[in-house]
TORMI-543935 format. One record per atom (N, C-alpha, C): residue number from 1; chain; x, y, z. Coordinates in pm, whole numbers. Example, Ala and Ser with C-alpha at 12.3 -4.5 7.8 and 13.67 -1.06 7.14 Angstrom:
2
[rec 1,"A",[1319,-569,780]]
[rec 1,"A",[1230,-450,780]]
[rec 1,"A",[1320,-330,780]]
[rec 2,"A",[1285,-225,708]]
[rec 2,"A",[1367,-106,714]]
[rec 2,"A",[1290,3,787]]
//
This chain:
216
[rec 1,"A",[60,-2426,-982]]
[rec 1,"A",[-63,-2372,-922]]
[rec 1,"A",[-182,-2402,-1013]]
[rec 2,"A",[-304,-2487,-932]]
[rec 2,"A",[-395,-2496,-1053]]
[rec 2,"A",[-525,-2401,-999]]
[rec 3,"A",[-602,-2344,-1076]]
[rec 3,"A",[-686,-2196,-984]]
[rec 3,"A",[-847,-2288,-1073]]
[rec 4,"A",[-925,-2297,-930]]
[rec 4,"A",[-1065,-2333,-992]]
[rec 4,"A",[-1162,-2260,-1003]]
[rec 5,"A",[-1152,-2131,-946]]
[rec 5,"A",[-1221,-2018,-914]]
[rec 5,"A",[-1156,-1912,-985]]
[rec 6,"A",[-1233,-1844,-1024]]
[rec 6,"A",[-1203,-1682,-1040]]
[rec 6,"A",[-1313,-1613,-1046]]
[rec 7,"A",[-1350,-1516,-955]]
[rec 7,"A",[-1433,-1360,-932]]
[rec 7,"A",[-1412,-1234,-960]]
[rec 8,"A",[-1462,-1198,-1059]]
[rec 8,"A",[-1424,-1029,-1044]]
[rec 8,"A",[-1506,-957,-936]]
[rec 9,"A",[-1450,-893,-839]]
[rec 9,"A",[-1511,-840,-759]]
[rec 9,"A",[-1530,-681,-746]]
[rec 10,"A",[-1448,-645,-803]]
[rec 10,"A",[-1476,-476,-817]]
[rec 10,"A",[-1361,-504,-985]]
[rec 11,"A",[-1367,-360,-1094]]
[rec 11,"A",[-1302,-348,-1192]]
[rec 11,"A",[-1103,-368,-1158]]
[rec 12,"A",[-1117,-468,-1243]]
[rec 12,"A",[-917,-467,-1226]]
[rec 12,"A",[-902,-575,-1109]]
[rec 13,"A",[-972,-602,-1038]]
[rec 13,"A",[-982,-667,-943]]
[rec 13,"A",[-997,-800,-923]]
[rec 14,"A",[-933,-916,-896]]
[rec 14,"A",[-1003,-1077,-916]]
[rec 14,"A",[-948,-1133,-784]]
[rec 15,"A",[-1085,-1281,-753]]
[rec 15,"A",[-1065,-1338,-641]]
[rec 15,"A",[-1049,-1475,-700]]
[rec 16,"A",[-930,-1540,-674]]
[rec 16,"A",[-885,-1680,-705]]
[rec 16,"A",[-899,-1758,-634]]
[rec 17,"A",[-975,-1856,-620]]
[rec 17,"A",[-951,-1987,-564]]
[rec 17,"A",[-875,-2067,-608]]
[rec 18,"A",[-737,-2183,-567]]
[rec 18,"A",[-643,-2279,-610]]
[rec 18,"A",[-737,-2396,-555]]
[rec 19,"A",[-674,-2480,-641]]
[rec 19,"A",[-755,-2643,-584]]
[rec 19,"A",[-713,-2678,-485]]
[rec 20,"A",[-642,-2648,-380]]
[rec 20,"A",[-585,-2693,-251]]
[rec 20,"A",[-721,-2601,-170]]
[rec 21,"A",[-760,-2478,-245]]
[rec 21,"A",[-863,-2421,-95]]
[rec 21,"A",[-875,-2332,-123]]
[rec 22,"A",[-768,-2263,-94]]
[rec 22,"A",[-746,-2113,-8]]
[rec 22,"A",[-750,-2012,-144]]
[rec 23,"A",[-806,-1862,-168]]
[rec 23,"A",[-845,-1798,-216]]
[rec 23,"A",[-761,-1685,-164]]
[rec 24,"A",[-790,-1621,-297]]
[rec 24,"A",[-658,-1472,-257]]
[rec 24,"A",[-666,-1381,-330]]
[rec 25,"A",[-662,-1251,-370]]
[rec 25,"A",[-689,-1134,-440]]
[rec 25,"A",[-558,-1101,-540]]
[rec 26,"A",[-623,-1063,-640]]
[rec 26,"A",[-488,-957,-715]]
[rec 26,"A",[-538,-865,-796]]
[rec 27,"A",[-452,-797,-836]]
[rec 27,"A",[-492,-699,-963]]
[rec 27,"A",[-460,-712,-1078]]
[rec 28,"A",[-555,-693,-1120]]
[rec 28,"A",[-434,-709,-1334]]
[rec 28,"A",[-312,-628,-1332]]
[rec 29,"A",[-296,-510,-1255]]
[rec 29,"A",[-216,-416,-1296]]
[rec 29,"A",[-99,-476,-1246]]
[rec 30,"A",[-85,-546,-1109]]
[rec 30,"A",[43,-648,-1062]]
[rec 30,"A",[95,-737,-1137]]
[rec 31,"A",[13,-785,-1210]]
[rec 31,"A",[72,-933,-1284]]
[rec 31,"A",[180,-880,-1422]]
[rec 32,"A",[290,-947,-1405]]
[rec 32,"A",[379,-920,-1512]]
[rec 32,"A",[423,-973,-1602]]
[rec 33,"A",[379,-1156,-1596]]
[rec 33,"A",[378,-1269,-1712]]
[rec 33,"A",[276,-1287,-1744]]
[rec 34,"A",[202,-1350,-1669]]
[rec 34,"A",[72,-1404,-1704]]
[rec 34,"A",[-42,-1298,-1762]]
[rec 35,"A",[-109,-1326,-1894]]
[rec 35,"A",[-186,-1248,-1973]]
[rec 35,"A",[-341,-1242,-1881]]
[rec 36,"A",[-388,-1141,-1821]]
[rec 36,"A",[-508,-1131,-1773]]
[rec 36,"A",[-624,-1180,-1849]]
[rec 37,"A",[-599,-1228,-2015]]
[rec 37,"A",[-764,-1279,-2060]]
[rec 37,"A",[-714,-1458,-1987]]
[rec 38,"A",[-599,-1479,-1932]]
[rec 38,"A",[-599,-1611,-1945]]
[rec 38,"A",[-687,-1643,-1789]]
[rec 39,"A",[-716,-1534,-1740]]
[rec 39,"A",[-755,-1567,-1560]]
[rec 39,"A",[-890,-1511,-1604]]
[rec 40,"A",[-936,-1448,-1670]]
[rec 40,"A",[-1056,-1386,-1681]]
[rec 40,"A",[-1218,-1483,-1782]]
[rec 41,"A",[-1102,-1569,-1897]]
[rec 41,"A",[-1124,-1634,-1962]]
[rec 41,"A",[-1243,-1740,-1852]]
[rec 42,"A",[-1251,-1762,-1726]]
[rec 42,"A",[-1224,-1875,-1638]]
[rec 42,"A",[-1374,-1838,-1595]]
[rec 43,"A",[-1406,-1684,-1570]]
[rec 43,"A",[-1507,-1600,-1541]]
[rec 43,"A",[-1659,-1713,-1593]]
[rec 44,"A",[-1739,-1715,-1498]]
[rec 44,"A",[-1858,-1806,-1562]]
[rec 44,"A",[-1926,-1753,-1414]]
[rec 45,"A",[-1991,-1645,-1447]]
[rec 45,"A",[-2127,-1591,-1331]]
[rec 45,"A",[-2023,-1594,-1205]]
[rec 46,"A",[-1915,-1590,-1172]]
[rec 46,"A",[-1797,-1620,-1057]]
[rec 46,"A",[-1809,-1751,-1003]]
[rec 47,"A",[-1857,-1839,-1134]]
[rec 47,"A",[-1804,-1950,-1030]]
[rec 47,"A",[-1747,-2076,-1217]]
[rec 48,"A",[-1636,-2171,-1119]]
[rec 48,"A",[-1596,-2225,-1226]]
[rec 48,"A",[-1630,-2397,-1199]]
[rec 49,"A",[-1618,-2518,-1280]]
[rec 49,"A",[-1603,-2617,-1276]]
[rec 49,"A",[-1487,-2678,-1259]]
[rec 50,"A",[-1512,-2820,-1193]]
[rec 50,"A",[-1367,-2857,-1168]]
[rec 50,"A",[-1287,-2868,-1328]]
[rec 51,"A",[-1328,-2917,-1387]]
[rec 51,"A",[-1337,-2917,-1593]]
[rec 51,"A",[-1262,-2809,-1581]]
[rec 52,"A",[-1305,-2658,-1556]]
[rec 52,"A",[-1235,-2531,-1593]]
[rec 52,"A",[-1122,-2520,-1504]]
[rec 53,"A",[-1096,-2611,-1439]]
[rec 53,"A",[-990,-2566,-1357]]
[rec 53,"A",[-836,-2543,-1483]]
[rec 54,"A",[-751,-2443,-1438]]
[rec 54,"A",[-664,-2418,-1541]]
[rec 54,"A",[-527,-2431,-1425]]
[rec 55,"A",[-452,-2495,-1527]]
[rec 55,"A",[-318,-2509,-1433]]
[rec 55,"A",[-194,-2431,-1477]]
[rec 56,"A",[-118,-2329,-1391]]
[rec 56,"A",[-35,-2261,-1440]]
[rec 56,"A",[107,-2271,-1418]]
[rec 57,"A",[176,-2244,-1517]]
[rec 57,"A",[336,-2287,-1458]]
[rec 57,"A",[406,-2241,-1357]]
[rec 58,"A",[510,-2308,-1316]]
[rec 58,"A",[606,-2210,-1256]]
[rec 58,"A",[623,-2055,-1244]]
[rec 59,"A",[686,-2052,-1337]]
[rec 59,"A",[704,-1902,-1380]]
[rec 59,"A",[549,-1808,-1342]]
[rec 60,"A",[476,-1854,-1389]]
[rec 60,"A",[344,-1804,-1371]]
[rec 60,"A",[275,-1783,-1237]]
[rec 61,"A",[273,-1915,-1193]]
[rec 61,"A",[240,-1945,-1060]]
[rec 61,"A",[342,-1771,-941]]
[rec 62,"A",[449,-1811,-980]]
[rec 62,"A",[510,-1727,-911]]
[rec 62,"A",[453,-1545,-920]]
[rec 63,"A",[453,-1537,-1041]]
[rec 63,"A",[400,-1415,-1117]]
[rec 63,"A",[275,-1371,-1015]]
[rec 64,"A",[148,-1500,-1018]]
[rec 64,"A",[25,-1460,-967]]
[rec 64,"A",[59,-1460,-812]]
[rec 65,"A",[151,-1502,-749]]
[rec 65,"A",[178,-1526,-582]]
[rec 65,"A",[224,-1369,-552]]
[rec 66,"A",[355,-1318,-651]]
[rec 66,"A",[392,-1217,-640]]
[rec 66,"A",[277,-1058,-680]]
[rec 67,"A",[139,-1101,-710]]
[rec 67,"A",[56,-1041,-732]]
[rec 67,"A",[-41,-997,-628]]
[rec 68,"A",[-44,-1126,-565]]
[rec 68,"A",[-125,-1106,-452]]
[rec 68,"A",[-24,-1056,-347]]
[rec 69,"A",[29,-1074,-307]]
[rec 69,"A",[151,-1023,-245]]
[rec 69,"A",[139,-886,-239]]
[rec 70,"A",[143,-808,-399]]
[rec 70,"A",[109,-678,-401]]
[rec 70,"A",[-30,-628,-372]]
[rec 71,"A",[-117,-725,-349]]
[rec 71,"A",[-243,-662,-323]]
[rec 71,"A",[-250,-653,-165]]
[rec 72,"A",[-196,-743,-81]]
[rec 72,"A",[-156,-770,60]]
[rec 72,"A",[-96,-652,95]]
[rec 73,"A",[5,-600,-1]]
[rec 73,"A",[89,-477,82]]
[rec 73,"A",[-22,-340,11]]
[rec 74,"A",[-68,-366,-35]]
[rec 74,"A",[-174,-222,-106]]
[rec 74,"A",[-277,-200,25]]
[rec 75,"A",[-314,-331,99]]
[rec 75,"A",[-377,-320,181]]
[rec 75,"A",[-345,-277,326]]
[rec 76,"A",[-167,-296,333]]
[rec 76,"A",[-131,-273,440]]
[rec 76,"A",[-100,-147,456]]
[rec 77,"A",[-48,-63,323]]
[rec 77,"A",[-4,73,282]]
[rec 77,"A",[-163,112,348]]
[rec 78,"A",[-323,85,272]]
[rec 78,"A",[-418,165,327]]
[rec 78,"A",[-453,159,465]]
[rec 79,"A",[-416,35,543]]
[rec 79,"A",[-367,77,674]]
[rec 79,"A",[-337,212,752]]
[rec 80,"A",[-225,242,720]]
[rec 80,"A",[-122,332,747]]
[rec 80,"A",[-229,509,722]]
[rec 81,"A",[-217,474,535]]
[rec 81,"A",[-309,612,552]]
[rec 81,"A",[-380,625,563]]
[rec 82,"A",[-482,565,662]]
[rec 82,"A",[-603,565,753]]
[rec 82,"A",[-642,626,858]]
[rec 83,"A",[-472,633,937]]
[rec 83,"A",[-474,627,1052]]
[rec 83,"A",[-369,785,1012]]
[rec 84,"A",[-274,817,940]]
[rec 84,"A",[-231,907,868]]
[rec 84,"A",[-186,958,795]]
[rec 85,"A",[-175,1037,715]]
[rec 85,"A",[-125,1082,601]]
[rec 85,"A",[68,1009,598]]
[rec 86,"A",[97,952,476]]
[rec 86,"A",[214,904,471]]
[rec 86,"A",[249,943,349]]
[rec 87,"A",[404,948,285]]
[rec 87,"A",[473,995,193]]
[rec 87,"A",[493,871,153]]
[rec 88,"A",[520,828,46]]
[rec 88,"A",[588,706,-60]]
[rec 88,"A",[705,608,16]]
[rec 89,"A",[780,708,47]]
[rec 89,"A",[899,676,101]]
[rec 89,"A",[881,605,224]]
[rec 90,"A",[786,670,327]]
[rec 90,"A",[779,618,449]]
[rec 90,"A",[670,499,469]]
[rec 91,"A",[608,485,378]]
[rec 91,"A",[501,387,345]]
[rec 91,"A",[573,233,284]]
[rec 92,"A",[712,274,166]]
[rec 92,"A",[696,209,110]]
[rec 92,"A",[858,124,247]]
[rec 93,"A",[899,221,334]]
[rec 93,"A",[989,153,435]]
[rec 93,"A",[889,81,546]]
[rec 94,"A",[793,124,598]]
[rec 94,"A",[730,53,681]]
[rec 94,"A",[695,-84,601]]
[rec 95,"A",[635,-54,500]]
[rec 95,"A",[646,-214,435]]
[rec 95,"A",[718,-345,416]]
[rec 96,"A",[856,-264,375]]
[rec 96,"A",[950,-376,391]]
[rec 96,"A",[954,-387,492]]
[rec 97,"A",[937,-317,636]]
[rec 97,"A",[993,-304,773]]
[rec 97,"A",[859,-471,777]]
[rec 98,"A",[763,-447,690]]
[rec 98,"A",[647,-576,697]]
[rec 98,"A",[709,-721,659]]
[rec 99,"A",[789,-699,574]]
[rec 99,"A",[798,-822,511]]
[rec 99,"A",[795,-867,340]]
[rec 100,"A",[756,-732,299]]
[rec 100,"A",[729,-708,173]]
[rec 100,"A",[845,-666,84]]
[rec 101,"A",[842,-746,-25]]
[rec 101,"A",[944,-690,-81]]
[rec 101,"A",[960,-554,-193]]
[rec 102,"A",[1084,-521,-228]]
[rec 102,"A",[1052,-392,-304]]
[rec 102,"A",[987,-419,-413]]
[rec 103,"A",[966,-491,-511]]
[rec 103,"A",[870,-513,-606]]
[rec 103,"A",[751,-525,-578]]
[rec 104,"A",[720,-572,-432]]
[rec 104,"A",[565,-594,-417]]
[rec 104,"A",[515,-433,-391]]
[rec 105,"A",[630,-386,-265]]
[rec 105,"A",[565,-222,-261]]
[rec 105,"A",[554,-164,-328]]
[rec 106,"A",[639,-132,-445]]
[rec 106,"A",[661,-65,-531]]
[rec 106,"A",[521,-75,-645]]
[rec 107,"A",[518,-215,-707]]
[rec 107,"A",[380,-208,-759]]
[rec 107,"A",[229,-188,-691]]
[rec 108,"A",[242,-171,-541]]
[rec 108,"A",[138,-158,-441]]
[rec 108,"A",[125,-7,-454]]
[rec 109,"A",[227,105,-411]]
[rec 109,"A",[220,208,-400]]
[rec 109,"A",[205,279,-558]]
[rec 110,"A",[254,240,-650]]
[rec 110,"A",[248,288,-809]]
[rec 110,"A",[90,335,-813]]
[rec 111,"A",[2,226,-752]]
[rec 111,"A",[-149,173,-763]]
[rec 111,"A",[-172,282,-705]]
[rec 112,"A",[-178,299,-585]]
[rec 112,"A",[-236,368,-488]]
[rec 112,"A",[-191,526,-510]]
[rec 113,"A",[-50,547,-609]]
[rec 113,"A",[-46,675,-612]]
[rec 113,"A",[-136,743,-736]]
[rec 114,"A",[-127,638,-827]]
[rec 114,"A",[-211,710,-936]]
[rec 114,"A",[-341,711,-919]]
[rec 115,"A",[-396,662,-799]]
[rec 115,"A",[-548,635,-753]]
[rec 115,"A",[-562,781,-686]]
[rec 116,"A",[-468,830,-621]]
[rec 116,"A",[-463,960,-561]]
[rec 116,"A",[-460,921,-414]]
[rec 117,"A",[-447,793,-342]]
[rec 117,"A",[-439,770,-211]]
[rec 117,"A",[-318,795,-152]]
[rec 118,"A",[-210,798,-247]]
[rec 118,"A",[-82,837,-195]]
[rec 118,"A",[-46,977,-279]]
[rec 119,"A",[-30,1047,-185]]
[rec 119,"A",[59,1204,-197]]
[rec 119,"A",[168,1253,-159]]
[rec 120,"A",[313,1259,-157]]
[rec 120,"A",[373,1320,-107]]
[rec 120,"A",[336,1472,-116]]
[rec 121,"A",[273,1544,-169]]
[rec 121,"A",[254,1661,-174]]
[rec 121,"A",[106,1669,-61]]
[rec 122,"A",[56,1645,-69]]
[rec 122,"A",[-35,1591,41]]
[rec 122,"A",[-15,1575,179]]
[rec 123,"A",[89,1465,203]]
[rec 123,"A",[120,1473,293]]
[rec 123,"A",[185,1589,365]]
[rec 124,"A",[287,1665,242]]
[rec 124,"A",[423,1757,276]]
[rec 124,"A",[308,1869,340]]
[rec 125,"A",[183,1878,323]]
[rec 125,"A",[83,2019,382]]
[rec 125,"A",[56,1958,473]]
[rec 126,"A",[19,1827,529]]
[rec 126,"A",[3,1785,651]]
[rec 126,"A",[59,1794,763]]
[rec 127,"A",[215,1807,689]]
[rec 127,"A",[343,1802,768]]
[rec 127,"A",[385,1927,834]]
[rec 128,"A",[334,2030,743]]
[rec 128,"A",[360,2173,742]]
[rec 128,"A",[271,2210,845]]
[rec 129,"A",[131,2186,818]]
[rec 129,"A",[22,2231,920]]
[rec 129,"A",[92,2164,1054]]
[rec 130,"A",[68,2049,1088]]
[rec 130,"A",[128,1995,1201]]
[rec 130,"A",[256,2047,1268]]
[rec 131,"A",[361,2114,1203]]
[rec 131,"A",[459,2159,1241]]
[rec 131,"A",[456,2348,1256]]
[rec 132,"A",[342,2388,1252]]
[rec 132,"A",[364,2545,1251]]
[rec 132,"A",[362,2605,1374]]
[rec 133,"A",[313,2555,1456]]
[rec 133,"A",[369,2618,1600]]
[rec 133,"A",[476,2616,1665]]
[rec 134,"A",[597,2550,1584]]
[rec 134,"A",[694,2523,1623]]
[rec 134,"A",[806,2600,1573]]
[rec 135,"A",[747,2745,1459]]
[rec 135,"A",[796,2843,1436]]
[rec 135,"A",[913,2805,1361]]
[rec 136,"A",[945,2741,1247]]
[rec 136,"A",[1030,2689,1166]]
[rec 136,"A",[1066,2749,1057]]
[rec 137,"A",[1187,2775,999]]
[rec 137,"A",[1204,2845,863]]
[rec 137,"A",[1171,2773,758]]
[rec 138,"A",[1237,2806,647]]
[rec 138,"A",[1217,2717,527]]
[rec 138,"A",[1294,2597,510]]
[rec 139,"A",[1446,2642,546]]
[rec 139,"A",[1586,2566,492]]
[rec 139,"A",[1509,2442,601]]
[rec 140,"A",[1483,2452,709]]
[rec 140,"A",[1480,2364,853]]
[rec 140,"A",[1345,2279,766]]
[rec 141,"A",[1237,2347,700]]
[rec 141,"A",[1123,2190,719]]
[rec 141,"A",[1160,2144,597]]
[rec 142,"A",[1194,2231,522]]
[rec 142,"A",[1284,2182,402]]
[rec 142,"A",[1324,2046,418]]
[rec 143,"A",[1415,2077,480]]
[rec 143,"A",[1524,1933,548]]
[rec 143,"A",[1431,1829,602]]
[rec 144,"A",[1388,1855,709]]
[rec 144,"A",[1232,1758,744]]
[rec 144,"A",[1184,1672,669]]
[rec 145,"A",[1142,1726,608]]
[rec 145,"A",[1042,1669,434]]
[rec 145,"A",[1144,1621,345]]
[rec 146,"A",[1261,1646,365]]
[rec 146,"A",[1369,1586,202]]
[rec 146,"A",[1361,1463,304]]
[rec 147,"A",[1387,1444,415]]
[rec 147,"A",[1405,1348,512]]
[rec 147,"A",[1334,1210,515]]
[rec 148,"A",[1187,1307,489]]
[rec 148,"A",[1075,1154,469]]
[rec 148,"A",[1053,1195,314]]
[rec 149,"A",[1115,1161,215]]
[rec 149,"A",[1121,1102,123]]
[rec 149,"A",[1044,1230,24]]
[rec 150,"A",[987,1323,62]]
[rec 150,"A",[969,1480,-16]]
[rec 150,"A",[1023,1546,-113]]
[rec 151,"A",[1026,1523,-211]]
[rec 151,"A",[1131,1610,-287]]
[rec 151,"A",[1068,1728,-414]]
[rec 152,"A",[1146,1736,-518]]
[rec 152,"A",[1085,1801,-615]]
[rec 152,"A",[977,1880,-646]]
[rec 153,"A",[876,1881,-693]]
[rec 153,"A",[744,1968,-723]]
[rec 153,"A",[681,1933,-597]]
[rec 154,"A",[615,1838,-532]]
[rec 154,"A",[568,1838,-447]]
[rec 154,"A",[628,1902,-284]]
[rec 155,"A",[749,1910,-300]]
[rec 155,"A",[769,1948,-140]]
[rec 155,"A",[825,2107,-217]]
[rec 156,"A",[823,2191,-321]]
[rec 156,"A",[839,2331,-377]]
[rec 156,"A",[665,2335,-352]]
[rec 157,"A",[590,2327,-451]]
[rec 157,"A",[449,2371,-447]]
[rec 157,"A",[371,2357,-255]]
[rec 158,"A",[417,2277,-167]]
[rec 158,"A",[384,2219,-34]]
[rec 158,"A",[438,2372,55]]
[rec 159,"A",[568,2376,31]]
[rec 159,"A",[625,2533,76]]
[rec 159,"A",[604,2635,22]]
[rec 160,"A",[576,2684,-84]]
[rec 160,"A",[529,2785,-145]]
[rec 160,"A",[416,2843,-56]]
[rec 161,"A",[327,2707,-101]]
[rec 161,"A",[153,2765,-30]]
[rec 161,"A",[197,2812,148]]
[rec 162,"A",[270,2720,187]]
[rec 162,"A",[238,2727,309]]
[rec 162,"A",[288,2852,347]]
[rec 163,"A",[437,2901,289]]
[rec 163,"A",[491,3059,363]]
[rec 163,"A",[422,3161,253]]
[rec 164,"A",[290,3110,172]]
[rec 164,"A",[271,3250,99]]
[rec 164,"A",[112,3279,195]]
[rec 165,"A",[121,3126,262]]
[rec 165,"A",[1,3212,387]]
[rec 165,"A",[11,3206,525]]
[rec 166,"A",[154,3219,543]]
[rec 166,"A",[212,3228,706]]
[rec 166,"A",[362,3317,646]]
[rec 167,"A",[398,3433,656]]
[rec 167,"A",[495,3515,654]]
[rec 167,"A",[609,3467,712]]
[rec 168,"A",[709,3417,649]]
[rec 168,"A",[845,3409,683]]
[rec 168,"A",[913,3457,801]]
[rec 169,"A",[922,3625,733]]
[rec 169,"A",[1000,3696,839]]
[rec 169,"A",[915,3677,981]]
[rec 170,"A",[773,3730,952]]
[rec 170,"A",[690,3722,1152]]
[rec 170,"A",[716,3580,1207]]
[rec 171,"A",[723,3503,1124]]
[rec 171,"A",[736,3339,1245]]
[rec 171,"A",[899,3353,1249]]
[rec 172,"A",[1001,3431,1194]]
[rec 172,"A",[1109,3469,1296]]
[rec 172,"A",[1125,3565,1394]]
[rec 173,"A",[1022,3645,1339]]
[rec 173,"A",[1017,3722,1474]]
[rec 173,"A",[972,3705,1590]]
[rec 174,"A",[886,3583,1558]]
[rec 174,"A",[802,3557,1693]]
[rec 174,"A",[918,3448,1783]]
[rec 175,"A",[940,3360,1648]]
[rec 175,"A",[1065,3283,1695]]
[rec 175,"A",[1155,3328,1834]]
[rec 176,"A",[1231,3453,1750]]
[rec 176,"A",[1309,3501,1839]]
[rec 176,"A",[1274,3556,1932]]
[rec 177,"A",[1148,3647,1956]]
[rec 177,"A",[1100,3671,2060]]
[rec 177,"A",[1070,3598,2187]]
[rec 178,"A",[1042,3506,2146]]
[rec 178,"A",[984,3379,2209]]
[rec 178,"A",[1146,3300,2291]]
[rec 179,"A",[1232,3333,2197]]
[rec 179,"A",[1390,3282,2226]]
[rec 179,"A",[1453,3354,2318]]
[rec 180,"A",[1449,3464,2302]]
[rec 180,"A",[1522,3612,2401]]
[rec 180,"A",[1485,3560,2521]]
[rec 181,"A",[1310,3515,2566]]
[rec 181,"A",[1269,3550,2682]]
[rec 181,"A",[1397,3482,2791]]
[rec 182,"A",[1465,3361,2733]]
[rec 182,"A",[1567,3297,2805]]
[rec 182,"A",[1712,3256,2742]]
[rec 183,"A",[1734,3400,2685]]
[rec 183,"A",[1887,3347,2586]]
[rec 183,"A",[1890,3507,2552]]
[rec 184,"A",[1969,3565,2572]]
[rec 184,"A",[2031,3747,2583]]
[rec 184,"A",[2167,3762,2493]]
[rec 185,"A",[2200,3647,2509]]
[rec 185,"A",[2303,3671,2405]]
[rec 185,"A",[2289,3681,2225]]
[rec 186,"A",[2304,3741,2231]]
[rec 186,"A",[2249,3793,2058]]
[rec 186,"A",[2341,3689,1934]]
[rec 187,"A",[2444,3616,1968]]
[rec 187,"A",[2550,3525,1886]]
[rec 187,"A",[2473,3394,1913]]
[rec 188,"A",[2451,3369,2060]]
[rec 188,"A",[2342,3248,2059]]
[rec 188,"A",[2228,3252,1951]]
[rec 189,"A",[2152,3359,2027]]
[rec 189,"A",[2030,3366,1969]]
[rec 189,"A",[2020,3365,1806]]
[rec 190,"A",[2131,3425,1712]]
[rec 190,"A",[2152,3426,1612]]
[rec 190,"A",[2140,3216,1554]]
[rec 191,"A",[2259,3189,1617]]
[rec 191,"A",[2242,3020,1579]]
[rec 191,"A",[2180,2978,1607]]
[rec 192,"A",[2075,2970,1688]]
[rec 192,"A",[1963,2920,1705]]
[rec 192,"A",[1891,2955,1619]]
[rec 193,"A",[1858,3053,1574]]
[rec 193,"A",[1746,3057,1457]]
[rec 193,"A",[1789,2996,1337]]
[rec 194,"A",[1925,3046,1317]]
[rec 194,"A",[2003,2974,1180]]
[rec 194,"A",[1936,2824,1182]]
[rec 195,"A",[1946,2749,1279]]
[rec 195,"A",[1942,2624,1337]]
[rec 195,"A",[1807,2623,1327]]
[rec 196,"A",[1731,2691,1309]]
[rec 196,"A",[1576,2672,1302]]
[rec 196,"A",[1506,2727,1156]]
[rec 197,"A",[1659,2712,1066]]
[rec 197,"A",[1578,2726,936]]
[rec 197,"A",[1617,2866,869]]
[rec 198,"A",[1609,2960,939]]
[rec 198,"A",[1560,3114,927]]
[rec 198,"A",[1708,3178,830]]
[rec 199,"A",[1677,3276,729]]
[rec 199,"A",[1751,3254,647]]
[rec 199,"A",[1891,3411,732]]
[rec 200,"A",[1988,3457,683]]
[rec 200,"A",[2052,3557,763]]
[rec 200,"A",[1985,3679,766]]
[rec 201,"A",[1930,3713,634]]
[rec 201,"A",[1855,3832,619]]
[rec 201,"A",[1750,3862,751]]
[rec 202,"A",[1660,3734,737]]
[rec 202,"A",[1535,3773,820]]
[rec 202,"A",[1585,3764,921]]
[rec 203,"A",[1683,3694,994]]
[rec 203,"A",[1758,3692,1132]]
[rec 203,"A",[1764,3814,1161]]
[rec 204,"A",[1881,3883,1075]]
[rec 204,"A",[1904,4009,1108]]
[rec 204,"A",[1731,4096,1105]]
[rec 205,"A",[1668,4129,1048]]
[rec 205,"A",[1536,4202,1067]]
[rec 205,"A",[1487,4146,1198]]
[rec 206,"A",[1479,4015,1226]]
[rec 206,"A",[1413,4011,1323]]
[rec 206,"A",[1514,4027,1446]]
[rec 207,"A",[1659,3992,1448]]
[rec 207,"A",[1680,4100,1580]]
[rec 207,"A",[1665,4247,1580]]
[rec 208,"A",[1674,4334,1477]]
[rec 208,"A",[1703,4462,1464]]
[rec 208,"A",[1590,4511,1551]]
[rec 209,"A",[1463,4428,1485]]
[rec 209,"A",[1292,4448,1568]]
[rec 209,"A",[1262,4436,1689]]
[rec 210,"A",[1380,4288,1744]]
[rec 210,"A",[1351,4306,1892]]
[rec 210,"A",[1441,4404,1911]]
[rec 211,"A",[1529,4480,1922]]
[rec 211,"A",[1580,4539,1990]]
[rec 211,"A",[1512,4710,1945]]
[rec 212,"A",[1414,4739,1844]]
[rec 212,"A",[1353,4809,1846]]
[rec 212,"A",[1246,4820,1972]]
[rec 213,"A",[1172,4711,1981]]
[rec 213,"A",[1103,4683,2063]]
[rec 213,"A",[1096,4694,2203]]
[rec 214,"A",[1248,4655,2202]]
[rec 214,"A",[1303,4670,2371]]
[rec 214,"A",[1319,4814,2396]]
[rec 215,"A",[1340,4882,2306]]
[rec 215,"A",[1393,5056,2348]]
[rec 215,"A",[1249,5156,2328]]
[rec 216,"A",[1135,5082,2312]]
[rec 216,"A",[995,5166,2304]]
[rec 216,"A",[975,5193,2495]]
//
């Protein structure tokens, strides 16, 4: 690959032209052989001479292809969370689902998470808000969220907030209330909530309540 161009266009950022034409983006932070003063070195007001043109090896060449590559999928990842909030996991599968490989996502999303554009904890409140009318326990979105790729501090701190400002036990009670109107059997109605997360304790409170309720 011989590159006659190079632009910095925003910090960390460079636009390459090759002597065949075609121009293409990367980041310093992608490149994993090639030393960034050797592309930067090239820098002259953004524009170079054919004289400065610099020719790079194999190994190298590949390095800077596999760079842009990662800037291609950084762009396709901001795609996605544009349009909505995405977790690591599901960002970094739609990608390959692109064409991208795991090294390219992987150094694409690294970028974008320490930039703060990617959150799984972020998302996991998005997920939560979006899912609360649907009257869910813990164990149940729990599962949800381990599902799309959620785990650790972020999907603990994501549930915390969310049932320390929506009450556990009342979204089983409403649950079940909401369940009775067409299910009388109290062994049903029991697995169904189980099945919706709800832990045995609050089960039991919240039938004890409807059937308080029913005898007012």
């Amino acid at each position: 690959m011989i590159i006659c161009a190079v632009e910095e266009v925003s910090c960390g950022c460079f636009k390459l032209t090759t002597s065949e034409g075609p121009s293409f983006f990367i980041r310093k932070c992608y490149l994993d052989i090639v030393p960034i003063e050797k592309i930067t070195s090239m820098i002259f007001y953004g524009l170079s001479t054919k004289m400065d043109c610099v020719d790079f090896s194999e190994t190298e060449s590949d390095d800077i292809e596999m760079a842009s590559r990662a800037f291609l999928a950084e762009k396709c990842a901001l795609g996605y969370i544009g349009r909505a909030e995405h977790s690591r996991f599901l960002l970094s599968r739609k990608l390959e689902q692109k064409g991208f490989s795991g090294v390219e996502a992987t150094k694409a999303l690294d970028y974008l998470e320490q930039c703060g554009m990617v959150s799984d904890e972020r998302y996991a409140r998005a997920f939560l808000h979006s899912r609360k009318a649907k009257n869910e326990g813990r164990t149940r979105l729990s599962a949800e969220l381990n599902a799309r790729g959620v785990r650790g501090e972020a999907l603990k701190n994501a549930l915390d907030d969310f049932f320390g400002e929506n009450d556990e036990i009342e979204i089983c009670k409403k649950a079940c209330k909401k369940i009775s109107a067409h299910c009388t059997d109290e062994n049903k109605l029991y697995a169904r909530l189980f099945r919706m997360g709800f832990s045995a304790k609050d089960i039991r409170l919240s039938l004890a309540s409807l059937k308080n309720d029913s005898t007012i």
